[in-house]
C-alpha positions, 0 to 999 in steps of 0.5 A: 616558579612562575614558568612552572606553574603557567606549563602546569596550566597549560598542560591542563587545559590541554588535557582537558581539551583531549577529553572534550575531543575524545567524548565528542569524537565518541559521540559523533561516531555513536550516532553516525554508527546509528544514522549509518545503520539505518540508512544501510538497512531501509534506503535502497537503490539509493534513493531517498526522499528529502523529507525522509532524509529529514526524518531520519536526521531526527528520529536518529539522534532521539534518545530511546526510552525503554532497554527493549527499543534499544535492543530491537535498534541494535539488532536491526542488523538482522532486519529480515528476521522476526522479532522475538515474541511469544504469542498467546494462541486465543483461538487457531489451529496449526496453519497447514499451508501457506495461503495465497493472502493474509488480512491482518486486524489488531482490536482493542476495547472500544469506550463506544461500539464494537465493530470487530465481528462484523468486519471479520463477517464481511471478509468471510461473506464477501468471499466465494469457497473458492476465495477462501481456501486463500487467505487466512485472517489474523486477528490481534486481541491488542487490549492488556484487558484480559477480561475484554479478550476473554469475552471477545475470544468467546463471541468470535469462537462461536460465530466463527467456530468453522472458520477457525477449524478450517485454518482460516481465521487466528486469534493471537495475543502480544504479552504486554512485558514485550512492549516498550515503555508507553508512558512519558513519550515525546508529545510530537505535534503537541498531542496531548499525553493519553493521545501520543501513548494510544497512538504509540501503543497501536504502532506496536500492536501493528508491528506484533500482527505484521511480525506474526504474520510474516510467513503465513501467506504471499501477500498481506493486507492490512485492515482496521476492526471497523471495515466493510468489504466489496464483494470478491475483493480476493479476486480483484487483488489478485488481478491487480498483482498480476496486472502489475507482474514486472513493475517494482512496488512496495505498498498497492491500495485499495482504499484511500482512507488511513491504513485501510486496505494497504497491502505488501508482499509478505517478505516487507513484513519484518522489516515493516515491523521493526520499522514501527517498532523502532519510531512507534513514539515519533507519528501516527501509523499511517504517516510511518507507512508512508515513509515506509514506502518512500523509504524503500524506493516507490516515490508514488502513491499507487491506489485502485478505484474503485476501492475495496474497502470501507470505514463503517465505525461510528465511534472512533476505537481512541476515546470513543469519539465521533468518526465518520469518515467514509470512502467515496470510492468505495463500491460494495458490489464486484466490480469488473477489473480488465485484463489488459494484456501486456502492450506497447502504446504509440500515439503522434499527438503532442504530449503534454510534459509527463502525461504519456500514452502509457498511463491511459493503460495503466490500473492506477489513477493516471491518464493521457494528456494532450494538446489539442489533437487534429483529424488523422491524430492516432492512438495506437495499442500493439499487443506482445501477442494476438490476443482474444477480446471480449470487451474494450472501454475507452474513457476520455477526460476527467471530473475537474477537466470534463470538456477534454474528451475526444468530441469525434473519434473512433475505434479500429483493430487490426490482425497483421503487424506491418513489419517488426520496425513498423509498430502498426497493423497493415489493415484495420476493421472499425467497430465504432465512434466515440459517444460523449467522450467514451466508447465500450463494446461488448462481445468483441469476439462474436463480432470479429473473426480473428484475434487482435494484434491492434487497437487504434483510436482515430480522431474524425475531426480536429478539435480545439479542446486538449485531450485526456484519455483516462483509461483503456480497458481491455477483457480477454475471453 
Protein backbone atom coordinates (compact mmCIF):
# COMPACT_ATOMS: atom_id res chain seq x y z
CA UNK A 1 0.00 0.00 0.00
CA UNK A 2 2.59 2.34 0.80
CA UNK A 3 4.65 1.63 -2.35
CA UNK A 4 1.33 2.69 -4.19
CA UNK A 5 0.98 5.60 -2.81
CA UNK A 6 4.82 6.95 -3.04
CA UNK A 7 4.26 6.00 -7.19
CA UNK A 8 1.12 7.84 -6.86
CA UNK A 9 3.23 10.71 -5.64
CA UNK A 10 5.83 10.34 -7.91
CA UNK A 11 3.97 10.46 -10.73
CA UNK A 12 2.44 13.75 -9.52
CA UNK A 13 5.28 15.48 -9.15
CA UNK A 14 6.29 14.30 -12.44
CA UNK A 15 3.17 15.62 -14.16
CA UNK A 16 3.64 18.66 -12.47
CA UNK A 17 7.11 18.96 -13.49
CA UNK A 18 5.85 18.76 -17.50
CA UNK A 19 3.16 21.33 -17.00
CA UNK A 20 5.75 23.69 -15.48
CA UNK A 21 8.12 22.71 -18.35
CA UNK A 22 5.41 22.94 -21.17
CA UNK A 23 4.30 26.65 -19.77
CA UNK A 24 7.90 27.70 -19.48
CA UNK A 25 8.93 26.40 -23.01
CA UNK A 26 5.58 28.49 -24.11
CA UNK A 27 6.71 31.26 -22.63
CA UNK A 28 10.14 31.48 -23.87
CA UNK A 29 9.20 30.73 -27.42
CA UNK A 30 6.57 33.63 -27.10
CA UNK A 31 9.14 36.04 -26.53
CA UNK A 32 11.71 34.79 -28.54
CA UNK A 33 9.16 34.65 -31.48
CA UNK A 34 8.69 38.54 -30.64
CA UNK A 35 12.72 39.47 -30.04
CA UNK A 36 13.08 37.09 -33.17
CA UNK A 37 10.59 39.27 -35.16
CA UNK A 38 11.89 42.62 -34.25
CA UNK A 39 15.48 42.05 -34.81
CA UNK A 40 14.09 40.39 -38.43
CA UNK A 41 12.37 43.57 -39.16
CA UNK A 42 14.90 47.02 -38.14
CA UNK A 43 18.61 45.13 -37.91
CA UNK A 44 20.06 44.94 -41.23
CA UNK A 45 23.13 44.33 -42.42
CA UNK A 46 23.88 42.66 -39.14
CA UNK A 47 24.84 45.18 -37.30
CA UNK A 48 23.50 46.44 -34.13
CA UNK A 49 24.64 48.55 -31.82
CA UNK A 50 25.29 47.01 -27.96
CA UNK A 51 23.05 49.84 -26.48
CA UNK A 52 20.33 49.01 -28.75
CA UNK A 53 20.74 45.06 -28.08
CA UNK A 54 20.10 46.16 -24.65
CA UNK A 55 17.07 48.27 -25.85
CA UNK A 56 15.60 45.53 -27.54
CA UNK A 57 16.10 42.72 -24.56
CA UNK A 58 14.01 45.12 -22.75
CA UNK A 59 11.37 46.71 -24.91
CA UNK A 60 10.83 43.19 -26.12
CA UNK A 61 9.68 41.45 -23.10
CA UNK A 62 7.52 44.48 -21.85
CA UNK A 63 3.87 43.75 -21.38
CA UNK A 64 1.92 45.79 -24.05
CA UNK A 65 -1.00 48.01 -22.76
CA UNK A 66 -3.97 48.31 -25.22
CA UNK A 67 -5.31 45.33 -27.82
CA UNK A 68 -4.37 47.89 -30.57
CA UNK A 69 -0.39 48.13 -29.85
CA UNK A 70 -0.70 44.54 -29.57
CA UNK A 71 -1.98 44.25 -33.26
CA UNK A 72 0.43 46.87 -34.70
CA UNK A 73 3.26 44.45 -32.86
CA UNK A 74 2.00 41.39 -34.54
CA UNK A 75 1.47 42.78 -37.91
CA UNK A 76 4.84 44.15 -37.94
CA UNK A 77 5.43 41.52 -40.40
CA UNK A 78 4.20 43.87 -42.92
CA UNK A 79 6.49 46.78 -41.64
CA UNK A 80 6.79 48.33 -45.02
CA UNK A 81 3.17 48.91 -45.51
CA UNK A 82 0.69 51.83 -43.78
CA UNK A 83 -0.79 51.46 -40.68
CA UNK A 84 -4.49 51.64 -40.63
CA UNK A 85 -5.76 55.16 -40.05
CA UNK A 86 -8.66 57.17 -41.36
CA UNK A 87 -7.70 60.82 -41.57
CA UNK A 88 -9.90 63.70 -41.11
CA UNK A 89 -9.15 66.29 -43.84
CA UNK A 90 -9.14 69.70 -42.25
CA UNK A 91 -8.25 71.78 -44.93
CA UNK A 92 -6.21 70.24 -48.33
CA UNK A 93 -6.82 69.28 -51.79
CA UNK A 94 -6.03 66.23 -53.72
CA UNK A 95 -2.42 66.27 -53.88
CA UNK A 96 -1.79 65.94 -57.81
CA UNK A 97 1.88 65.11 -57.69
CA UNK A 98 4.37 63.75 -55.76
CA UNK A 99 6.97 66.59 -54.69
CA UNK A 100 10.47 66.74 -54.31
CA UNK A 101 10.40 67.11 -50.09
CA UNK A 102 7.58 67.09 -47.53
CA UNK A 103 7.99 69.18 -44.17
CA UNK A 104 5.88 67.46 -41.63
CA UNK A 105 4.73 69.21 -38.03
CA UNK A 106 2.28 67.74 -35.54
CA UNK A 107 0.50 70.81 -32.98
CA UNK A 108 -1.26 70.49 -30.11
CA UNK A 109 -2.87 73.21 -27.50
CA UNK A 110 -0.19 75.11 -26.02
CA UNK A 111 -1.06 76.36 -21.93
CA UNK A 112 1.36 79.54 -23.38
CA UNK A 113 1.87 80.95 -26.79
CA UNK A 114 1.09 79.95 -30.34
CA UNK A 115 3.67 79.51 -32.70
CA UNK A 116 2.18 77.16 -35.39
CA UNK A 117 1.35 80.22 -38.03
CA UNK A 118 4.43 81.56 -37.91
CA UNK A 119 6.42 78.37 -38.62
CA UNK A 120 4.18 77.37 -41.49
CA UNK A 121 4.92 81.41 -42.68
CA UNK A 122 8.70 81.13 -42.22
CA UNK A 123 8.66 77.71 -44.39
CA UNK A 124 6.64 79.38 -47.15
CA UNK A 125 8.48 83.15 -47.10
CA UNK A 126 11.80 81.42 -46.63
CA UNK A 127 11.13 79.45 -50.12
CA UNK A 128 11.56 80.98 -53.82
CA UNK A 129 8.59 80.08 -56.47
CA UNK A 130 10.72 77.94 -57.65
CA UNK A 131 11.43 76.18 -54.19
CA UNK A 132 8.06 75.78 -53.69
CA UNK A 133 6.53 73.77 -56.69
CA UNK A 134 8.70 71.16 -54.43
CA UNK A 135 7.52 70.52 -51.38
CA UNK A 136 4.50 69.93 -49.65
CA UNK A 137 3.76 70.85 -45.90
CA UNK A 138 1.92 68.50 -43.64
CA UNK A 139 0.53 69.66 -40.71
CA UNK A 140 -1.27 67.22 -37.82
CA UNK A 141 -4.01 69.09 -35.63
CA UNK A 142 -2.66 66.27 -32.78
CA UNK A 143 -4.83 68.24 -29.99
CA UNK A 144 -8.42 65.66 -29.10
CA UNK A 145 -9.90 69.29 -28.75
CA UNK A 146 -12.00 69.68 -31.61
CA UNK A 147 -12.87 73.17 -30.43
CA UNK A 148 -8.90 74.34 -30.56
CA UNK A 149 -8.59 72.39 -34.16
CA UNK A 150 -11.65 74.30 -35.29
CA UNK A 151 -10.22 77.72 -34.67
CA UNK A 152 -6.64 76.87 -35.68
CA UNK A 153 -7.98 75.13 -39.15
CA UNK A 154 -10.06 78.65 -39.59
CA UNK A 155 -6.51 80.85 -38.68
CA UNK A 156 -4.49 78.69 -41.28
CA UNK A 157 -7.20 78.83 -44.03
CA UNK A 158 -7.05 82.14 -44.19
CA UNK A 159 -3.48 83.29 -43.87
CA UNK A 160 -2.97 80.27 -46.04
CA UNK A 161 -5.90 80.01 -48.41
CA UNK A 162 -3.48 80.10 -51.85
CA UNK A 163 -0.90 77.51 -50.32
CA UNK A 164 -3.69 75.34 -49.82
CA UNK A 165 -5.49 75.34 -53.28
CA UNK A 166 -2.31 75.19 -54.81
CA UNK A 167 -1.55 71.41 -53.10
CA UNK A 168 1.17 72.91 -50.85
CA UNK A 169 0.22 72.76 -47.43
CA UNK A 170 -2.49 69.78 -45.71
CA UNK A 171 -3.98 69.84 -42.59
CA UNK A 172 -5.06 66.42 -41.31
CA UNK A 173 -6.34 64.86 -38.08
CA UNK A 174 -5.77 61.29 -36.32
CA UNK A 175 -9.21 60.20 -34.67
CA UNK A 176 -8.35 59.83 -30.83
CA UNK A 177 -10.15 55.89 -31.02
CA UNK A 178 -7.02 55.11 -33.23
CA UNK A 179 -4.58 55.65 -30.23
CA UNK A 180 -3.28 53.26 -27.77
CA UNK A 181 -3.94 53.57 -24.22
CA UNK A 182 -2.17 56.87 -22.95
CA UNK A 183 -3.24 56.55 -19.18
CA UNK A 184 -1.03 54.06 -16.47
CA UNK A 185 2.20 53.79 -18.76
CA UNK A 186 5.32 52.94 -17.35
CA UNK A 187 6.81 55.86 -15.47
CA UNK A 188 10.45 55.22 -17.54
CA UNK A 189 13.07 57.36 -15.88
CA UNK A 190 11.01 58.53 -12.90
CA UNK A 191 8.96 60.94 -14.96
CA UNK A 192 5.93 62.03 -13.35
CA UNK A 193 2.49 60.36 -14.89
CA UNK A 194 1.02 63.74 -16.95
CA UNK A 195 5.03 63.89 -18.25
CA UNK A 196 5.26 59.94 -19.55
CA UNK A 197 1.44 60.44 -21.33
CA UNK A 198 2.38 63.65 -23.08
CA UNK A 199 5.46 62.55 -24.16
CA UNK A 200 3.70 59.32 -25.17
CA UNK A 201 0.95 60.74 -26.84
CA UNK A 202 3.57 62.76 -29.17
CA UNK A 203 5.35 59.60 -30.08
CA UNK A 204 2.06 58.71 -31.67
CA UNK A 205 1.07 61.83 -33.01
CA UNK A 206 4.52 61.75 -34.94
CA UNK A 207 4.36 58.32 -36.05
CA UNK A 208 0.32 59.13 -37.57
CA UNK A 209 2.08 62.37 -39.57
CA UNK A 210 5.27 60.09 -40.98
CA UNK A 211 2.32 57.28 -41.45
CA UNK A 212 0.45 59.92 -43.40
CA UNK A 213 3.08 61.31 -45.25
CA UNK A 214 4.74 58.30 -46.81
CA UNK A 215 4.07 58.43 -50.29
CA UNK A 216 3.66 62.39 -50.68
CA UNK A 217 7.28 63.27 -51.48
CA UNK A 218 10.95 61.72 -52.06
CA UNK A 219 12.34 63.05 -48.96
CA UNK A 220 10.87 64.09 -45.57
CA UNK A 221 11.90 66.21 -43.08
CA UNK A 222 10.73 66.75 -39.80
CA UNK A 223 9.92 69.77 -37.87
CA UNK A 224 8.68 70.93 -34.43
CA UNK A 225 5.41 73.96 -34.53
CA UNK A 226 7.81 76.51 -33.22
CA UNK A 227 10.58 76.63 -36.00
CA UNK A 228 12.27 79.56 -38.06
CA UNK A 229 13.76 78.63 -41.29
CA UNK A 230 17.10 79.86 -42.94
CA UNK A 231 16.49 81.23 -46.45
CA UNK A 232 16.36 78.81 -49.44
CA UNK A 233 16.84 75.84 -46.88
CA UNK A 234 15.17 73.41 -50.19
CA UNK A 235 18.06 74.50 -52.17
CA UNK A 236 20.71 73.81 -49.71
CA UNK A 237 19.00 69.96 -48.72
CA UNK A 238 18.89 69.26 -52.04
CA UNK A 239 22.86 69.92 -52.48
CA UNK A 240 23.28 68.21 -49.62
CA UNK A 241 21.71 64.74 -50.97
CA UNK A 242 23.15 65.14 -54.10
CA UNK A 243 26.70 65.53 -52.25
CA UNK A 244 26.09 62.37 -50.68
CA UNK A 245 24.59 60.29 -53.81
CA UNK A 246 26.22 56.94 -53.26
CA UNK A 247 26.98 56.90 -49.31
CA UNK A 248 24.11 54.60 -47.42
CA UNK A 249 22.25 57.14 -44.53
CA UNK A 250 19.39 57.02 -42.72
CA UNK A 251 18.80 60.11 -40.82
CA UNK A 252 20.72 63.71 -42.48
CA UNK A 253 20.49 66.81 -39.95
CA UNK A 254 20.04 70.20 -40.35
CA UNK A 255 19.68 71.06 -36.86
CA UNK A 256 21.39 69.96 -33.78
CA UNK A 257 18.35 70.59 -31.53
CA UNK A 258 15.79 67.71 -30.74
CA UNK A 259 13.83 66.36 -33.68
CA UNK A 260 14.09 69.75 -35.46
CA UNK A 261 15.45 69.24 -38.84
CA UNK A 262 15.62 65.60 -39.17
CA UNK A 263 15.30 64.36 -42.54
CA UNK A 264 14.71 60.68 -43.95
CA UNK A 265 14.08 59.21 -47.62
CA UNK A 266 10.24 58.87 -47.51
CA UNK A 267 10.69 54.78 -48.04
CA UNK A 268 11.95 54.70 -43.89
CA UNK A 269 8.71 56.50 -43.00
CA UNK A 270 6.65 53.33 -42.35
CA UNK A 271 8.77 51.59 -40.72
CA UNK A 272 9.88 55.00 -38.77
CA UNK A 273 6.13 54.61 -37.90
CA UNK A 274 5.48 51.47 -36.72
CA UNK A 275 8.66 52.08 -34.56
CA UNK A 276 7.11 54.73 -32.69
CA UNK A 277 4.16 53.22 -32.21
CA UNK A 278 5.53 50.24 -31.07
CA UNK A 279 7.81 51.90 -28.04
CA UNK A 280 5.66 55.16 -27.74
CA UNK A 281 5.58 54.56 -23.84
CA UNK A 282 9.22 53.38 -23.39
CA UNK A 283 11.56 57.27 -24.00
CA UNK A 284 10.95 60.61 -25.48
CA UNK A 285 10.83 61.06 -29.31
CA UNK A 286 14.17 62.12 -30.12
CA UNK A 287 16.04 59.53 -28.31
CA UNK A 288 13.41 56.79 -30.35
CA UNK A 289 15.05 58.49 -33.47
CA UNK A 290 18.43 57.76 -32.38
CA UNK A 291 17.79 54.17 -32.12
CA UNK A 292 16.04 54.34 -35.15
CA UNK A 293 18.98 54.99 -37.11
CA UNK A 294 21.24 52.77 -35.17
CA UNK A 295 19.03 50.39 -35.79
CA UNK A 296 19.15 50.42 -39.44
CA UNK A 297 22.88 50.49 -39.78
CA UNK A 298 24.17 54.48 -39.80
CA UNK A 299 26.65 54.31 -36.62
CA UNK A 300 27.28 58.16 -36.70
CA UNK A 301 25.64 61.27 -36.21
CA UNK A 302 25.54 63.19 -39.80
CA UNK A 303 24.59 66.78 -39.15
CA UNK A 304 25.49 70.06 -41.63
CA UNK A 305 26.52 73.41 -40.17
CA UNK A 306 25.57 75.65 -40.42
CA UNK A 307 22.00 74.39 -39.51
CA UNK A 308 18.81 75.28 -41.02
CA UNK A 309 16.54 75.39 -38.65
CA UNK A 310 15.96 77.05 -35.36
CA UNK A 311 13.88 77.04 -32.11
CA UNK A 312 11.92 80.09 -31.87
CA UNK A 313 9.33 79.04 -28.77
CA UNK A 314 9.31 80.57 -25.71
CA UNK A 315 6.95 78.57 -23.91
CA UNK A 316 7.57 74.84 -24.06
CA UNK A 317 4.17 73.00 -26.02
CA UNK A 318 4.12 70.49 -22.43
CA UNK A 319 2.91 72.62 -19.37
CA UNK A 320 3.75 75.84 -20.83
CA UNK A 321 7.01 75.95 -19.33
CA UNK A 322 9.85 78.03 -19.94
CA UNK A 323 12.38 76.77 -23.22
CA UNK A 324 14.61 78.80 -24.57
CA UNK A 325 16.91 76.61 -26.24
CA UNK A 326 18.24 77.86 -29.31
CA UNK A 327 20.72 76.72 -32.25
CA UNK A 328 24.11 78.29 -32.27
CA UNK A 329 24.65 76.93 -35.76
CA UNK A 330 21.92 78.26 -37.05
CA UNK A 331 22.08 80.87 -39.84
CA UNK A 332 19.04 82.61 -41.31
CA UNK A 333 20.45 83.92 -44.12
CA UNK A 334 21.42 81.60 -47.26
CA UNK A 335 24.44 80.17 -47.14
CA UNK A 336 26.70 78.95 -50.04
CA UNK A 337 27.02 75.05 -49.96
CA UNK A 338 30.13 73.99 -52.36
CA UNK A 339 29.75 71.64 -55.03
CA UNK A 340 32.78 69.53 -54.41
CA UNK A 341 32.74 67.37 -57.02
CA UNK A 342 33.47 63.73 -56.80
CA UNK A 343 37.59 63.23 -55.95
CA UNK A 344 40.12 60.75 -54.87
CA UNK A 345 42.52 62.91 -51.90
CA UNK A 346 46.16 61.55 -51.41
CA UNK A 347 48.27 63.15 -48.80
CA UNK A 348 52.19 61.66 -47.64
CA UNK A 349 51.79 63.12 -43.94
CA UNK A 350 51.52 61.00 -41.14
CA UNK A 351 47.93 60.65 -40.47
CA UNK A 352 46.96 60.60 -37.13
CA UNK A 353 44.47 57.20 -36.22
CA UNK A 354 41.23 57.57 -38.37
CA UNK A 355 41.51 61.47 -39.32
CA UNK A 356 42.19 60.57 -43.20
CA UNK A 357 42.66 62.85 -46.00
CA UNK A 358 39.09 62.16 -46.84
CA UNK A 359 37.06 64.05 -44.21
CA UNK A 360 38.66 67.35 -44.78
CA UNK A 361 36.22 66.60 -47.96
CA UNK A 362 33.32 65.81 -46.63
CA UNK A 363 29.93 67.90 -46.02
CA UNK A 364 29.60 66.61 -42.36
CA UNK A 365 31.31 68.07 -39.28
CA UNK A 366 34.76 66.06 -39.81
CA UNK A 367 38.49 66.98 -40.88
CA UNK A 368 42.11 66.06 -41.57
CA UNK A 369 44.37 65.12 -38.73
CA UNK A 370 48.01 65.37 -38.82
CA UNK A 371 51.40 65.38 -37.06
CA UNK A 372 53.31 67.96 -37.66
CA UNK A 373 53.98 68.14 -41.57
CA UNK A 374 57.37 69.08 -43.03
CA UNK A 375 58.45 71.50 -45.97
CA UNK A 376 57.62 69.49 -49.37
CA UNK A 377 54.53 67.77 -47.25
CA UNK A 378 51.46 67.65 -49.96
CA UNK A 379 47.98 67.26 -49.95
CA UNK A 380 46.43 66.19 -53.14
CA UNK A 381 42.68 66.48 -54.52
CA UNK A 382 42.42 64.26 -58.05
CA UNK A 383 38.94 64.95 -59.83
CA UNK A 384 37.02 61.91 -61.62
CA UNK A 385 36.80 64.34 -64.38
CA UNK A 386 38.26 67.83 -65.16
CA UNK A 387 36.19 70.07 -63.71
CA UNK A 388 35.34 74.16 -64.21
CA UNK A 389 36.27 76.03 -60.69
CA UNK A 390 34.64 79.23 -59.50
CA UNK A 391 35.82 79.20 -56.16
CA UNK A 392 38.21 77.06 -53.71
CA UNK A 393 38.37 77.76 -49.55
CA UNK A 394 40.53 75.64 -47.62
CA UNK A 395 40.20 76.01 -43.57
CA UNK A 396 42.76 74.48 -41.46
CA UNK A 397 42.03 73.99 -37.61
CA UNK A 398 39.40 74.24 -35.14
CA UNK A 399 37.93 76.46 -32.16
CA UNK A 400 39.21 73.72 -29.42
CA UNK A 401 42.53 73.34 -31.45
CA UNK A 402 43.07 76.97 -33.13
CA UNK A 403 47.33 76.58 -33.17
CA UNK A 404 46.93 73.46 -35.60
CA UNK A 405 46.65 75.34 -38.84
CA UNK A 406 49.04 75.09 -42.01
CA UNK A 407 51.29 78.51 -40.42
CA UNK A 408 52.97 78.56 -44.16
CA UNK A 409 51.54 76.93 -47.13
CA UNK A 410 50.16 77.23 -50.56
CA UNK A 411 47.92 76.22 -53.19
CA UNK A 412 48.40 74.80 -56.67
CA UNK A 413 46.26 73.22 -59.72
CA UNK A 414 47.01 71.19 -62.35
CA UNK A 415 45.46 70.29 -65.81
CA UNK A 416 47.25 66.68 -67.20
CA UNK A 417 47.30 63.41 -65.04
CA UNK A 418 50.99 62.16 -64.87
CA UNK A 419 49.69 58.48 -65.92
CA UNK A 420 46.69 56.19 -64.77
CA UNK A 421 49.06 54.74 -61.79
CA UNK A 422 50.60 58.22 -60.77
CA UNK A 423 47.68 59.82 -59.08
CA UNK A 424 48.96 63.25 -59.72
CA UNK A 425 49.06 66.18 -62.22
CA UNK A 426 52.65 66.45 -64.23
CA UNK A 427 52.62 70.24 -63.97
CA UNK A 428 50.95 72.65 -61.54
CA UNK A 429 50.14 76.49 -61.58
CA UNK A 430 50.08 78.58 -58.23
CA UNK A 431 47.24 80.60 -57.20
CA UNK A 432 48.50 81.58 -53.60
CA UNK A 433 49.63 81.25 -49.71
CA UNK A 434 47.72 80.42 -47.08
CA UNK A 435 46.74 83.78 -44.96
CA UNK A 436 46.28 82.79 -41.04
CA UNK A 437 45.42 79.28 -41.49
CA UNK A 438 43.09 79.62 -44.51
CA UNK A 439 42.89 80.21 -48.28
CA UNK A 440 39.80 81.37 -50.74
CA UNK A 441 39.74 82.71 -54.24
CA UNK A 442 37.26 83.55 -56.19
CA UNK A 443 36.63 83.78 -59.51
CA UNK A 444 39.08 80.88 -60.55
CA UNK A 445 37.77 80.41 -63.92
CA UNK A 446 38.52 83.99 -65.04
CA UNK A 447 42.01 83.55 -63.57
CA UNK A 448 42.68 80.31 -65.27
CA UNK A 449 42.70 79.23 -68.87
CA UNK A 450 42.09 75.26 -68.55
CA UNK A 451 40.00 73.17 -66.41
CA UNK A 452 41.01 71.63 -63.25
CA UNK A 453 41.83 68.04 -63.09
CA UNK A 454 44.09 68.81 -59.48
CA UNK A 455 44.15 70.63 -56.39
CA UNK A 456 47.42 70.50 -54.38
CA UNK A 457 48.08 71.97 -51.00
CA UNK A 458 52.08 72.33 -50.31
CA UNK A 459 53.44 73.01 -46.87
CA UNK A 460 56.49 76.07 -47.66
CA UNK A 461 57.92 75.60 -44.39
CA UNK A 462 58.13 72.73 -41.61
CA UNK A 463 56.34 73.40 -38.65
CA UNK A 464 56.03 71.85 -35.07
CA UNK A 465 52.30 72.28 -34.68
CA UNK A 466 50.03 69.05 -35.75
CA UNK A 467 47.87 69.93 -38.84
CA UNK A 468 43.96 70.08 -39.21
CA UNK A 469 42.35 70.62 -42.44
CA UNK A 470 38.77 71.40 -41.61
CA UNK A 471 37.14 71.48 -44.77
CA UNK A 472 37.84 71.84 -48.52
CA UNK A 473 35.39 73.76 -50.72
CA UNK A 474 35.15 73.70 -54.01
CA UNK A 475 32.33 75.74 -56.49
CA UNK A 476 31.79 74.75 -60.19
CA UNK A 477 30.63 77.28 -62.37
Amino acid sequence: MFKFHQTKYTFQILDKMRCLRKRSTVSFLGVLVIFLLFMNLYIEDSYVLEGDKQLIRETSTHQLNSERYVHTFKDLSNFSGAINVTYRYLAATPLQRKRYLTIGLSSVKRKKGSYLLETIKSIFEQSSYEELKEISVVVHLADFNSSWRDVMVQDITQKFAHHIIAGRLMVIHAPEEYYPVLDGLKRNYNDPEDRVRFRSKQNVDYAFLLNFCANTSDYYVMLEDDVRCSKNFLTAIKKVIASLEGTYWVTLEFSKLGYIGKLYHSHDLPRLAHFLLMFYQEMPCDWLLTHFRGLLAQKNVIRFKPSLFQHMGYYSSYKGTENKLKDDDFEEESFDIPDNPPASLYTNMNVFENYEASKAYSSVDEYFWGKPPSIGDTFIIVFENPIVVKKIKVNTGTEDRQNDILHHGALDVGKNMLSKQIRQCDTYLRLGEFKNGNFEISDVNQKIPFDIRCIRICVTKTQKEWLIIRSISIWTS
